[in-house]
Every structure is written in structure tokens, then in C-alpha cells.
C-alpha positions in Angstrom: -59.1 18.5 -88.5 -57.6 15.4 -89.3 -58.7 11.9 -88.1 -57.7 11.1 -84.9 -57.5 14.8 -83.4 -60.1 13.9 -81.2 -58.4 11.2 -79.4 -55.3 13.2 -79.2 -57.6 15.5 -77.7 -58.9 13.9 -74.6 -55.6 12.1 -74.0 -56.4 8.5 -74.9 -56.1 6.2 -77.2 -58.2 2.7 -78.2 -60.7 2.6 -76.5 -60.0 5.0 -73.6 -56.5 3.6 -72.4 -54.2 6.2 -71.4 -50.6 6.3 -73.8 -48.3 7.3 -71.5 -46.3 3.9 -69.8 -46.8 3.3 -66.1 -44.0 1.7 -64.1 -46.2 0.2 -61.5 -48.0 -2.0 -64.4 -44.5 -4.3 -64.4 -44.1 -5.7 -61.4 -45.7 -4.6 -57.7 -43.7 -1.7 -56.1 -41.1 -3.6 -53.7 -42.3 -3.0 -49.9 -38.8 -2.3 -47.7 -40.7 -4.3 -44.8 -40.0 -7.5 -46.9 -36.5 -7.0 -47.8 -33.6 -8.2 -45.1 -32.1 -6.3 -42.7 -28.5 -4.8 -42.8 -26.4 -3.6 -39.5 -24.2 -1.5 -41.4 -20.9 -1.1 -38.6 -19.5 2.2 -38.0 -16.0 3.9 -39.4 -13.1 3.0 -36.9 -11.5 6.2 -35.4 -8.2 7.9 -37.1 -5.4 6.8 -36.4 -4.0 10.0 -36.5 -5.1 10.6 -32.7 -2.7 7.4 -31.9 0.6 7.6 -29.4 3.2 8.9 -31.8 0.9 10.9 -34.2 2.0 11.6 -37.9 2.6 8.5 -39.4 -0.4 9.1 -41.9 1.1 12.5 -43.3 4.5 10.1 -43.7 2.8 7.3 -45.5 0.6 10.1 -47.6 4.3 11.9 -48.3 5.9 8.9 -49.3 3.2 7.7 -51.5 3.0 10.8 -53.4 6.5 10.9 -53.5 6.6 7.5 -55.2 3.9 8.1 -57.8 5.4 11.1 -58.9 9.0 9.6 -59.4 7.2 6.9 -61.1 5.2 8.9 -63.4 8.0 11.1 -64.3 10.3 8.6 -65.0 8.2 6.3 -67.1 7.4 10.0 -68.8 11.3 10.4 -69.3 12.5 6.9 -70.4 9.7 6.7 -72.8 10.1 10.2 -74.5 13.9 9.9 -74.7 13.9 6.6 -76.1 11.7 8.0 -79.0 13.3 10.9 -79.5 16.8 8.9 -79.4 14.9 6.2 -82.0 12.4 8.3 -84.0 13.9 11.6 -84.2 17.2 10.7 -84.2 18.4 12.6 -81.6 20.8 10.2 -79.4 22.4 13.2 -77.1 18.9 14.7 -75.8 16.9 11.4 -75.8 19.6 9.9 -73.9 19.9 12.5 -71.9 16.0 12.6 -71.0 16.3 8.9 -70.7 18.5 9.0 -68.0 16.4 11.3 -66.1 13.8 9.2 -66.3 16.0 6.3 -65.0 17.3 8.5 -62.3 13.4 9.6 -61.4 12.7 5.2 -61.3 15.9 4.5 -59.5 14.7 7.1 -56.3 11.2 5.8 -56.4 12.7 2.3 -56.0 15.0 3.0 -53.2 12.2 5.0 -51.3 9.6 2.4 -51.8 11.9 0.0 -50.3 13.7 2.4 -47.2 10.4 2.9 -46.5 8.8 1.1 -43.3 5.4 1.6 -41.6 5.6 3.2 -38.4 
């Protein structure tokens, strides 16, 4: 038995104080009386049920659209400039370049033939 076993024991330590922390001893519990009140508004309806339905499955098409053309040409300029550069291979990095340029190019000319309905 070493010294100090008995105060492990019981669960307390100098002089009868408990060790573990207590998060009321910080500051006073918050009451939700005191704090102000919010009118939170409600979601507005889709405006899929609108006259002319379908305009949010264009503008979700044409998005995607766009961030994929974007995403693979940025992908296919960047490779094909590197492997044009680093590898020395000007016939396929060109070639993947240009692809890439081609993938920008219809993502441009999409994003702009594009209008809201």
C-alpha cells in the first residue's frame, strides 16, 4: 500500500474535493429564456412546379456540362504541355493539349449560348 491509496480510494483528493472537472463551476449554465428570439422564415416552394416546368434539370445539365468540360480540359492542356515539355514528347502532348483546348473551347461557347429560362 503505498501513500495516498487511501485517497485514491474514496475518490477525493485535499481535503475531500472531488478530481474530476465540473463544467458548471466556469460560468452559470446559459438559460434559453434570456437569449433573443429568432423567426427563422420558411423555404420558398420549387420552382420546378412553375408554368413551363424543367428549366432546373436544364440549368443542372448545363452546369455539369460545363464543369466537366472545364475539368477535363484544364486536365488535358496541363498533361500535354508536360508531357510535350518534360518528357519530350511534342506529337502526344500536343495532341492531348489540343483536346484539352477543344474540351475549354465547348465549355466556353456553352456557358455563353446558355440563357436562363
Amino acid at each position: 500500500m503505498s501513500p495516498g491509496d487511501e485517497e485514491k480510494r474514496d475518490g477525493s483528493w485535499f481535503g475531500g474535493e472531488s478530481h474530476e472537472f465540473d463544467p458548471n463551476s466556469v460560468e452559470p449554465p446559459l438559460d434559453d429564456a434570456a437569449g433573443p428570439s429568432v423567426d427563422i422564415p420558411a423555404a420558398p416552394e420549387s420552382s420546378a412546379s412553375a408554368p413551363g416546368g424543367g428549366g432546373d434539370a436544364d440549368v443542372a445539365r448545363t452546369f455539369w456540362l460545363v464543369v466537366v468540360m472545364v475539368n477535363v480540359g484544364l486536365f488535358g492542356l496541363t498533361v500535354g504541355v508536360l508531357y510535350a515539355f518534360i518528357r519530350g514528347q511534342g506529337q502526344f502532348g500536343g495532341a492531348v493539349a489540343m483536346v484539352g483546348v477543344a474540351a475549354l473551347v465547348v465549355a466556353y461557347r456553352r456557358y455563353r449560348a446558355f440563357r436562363r429560362p
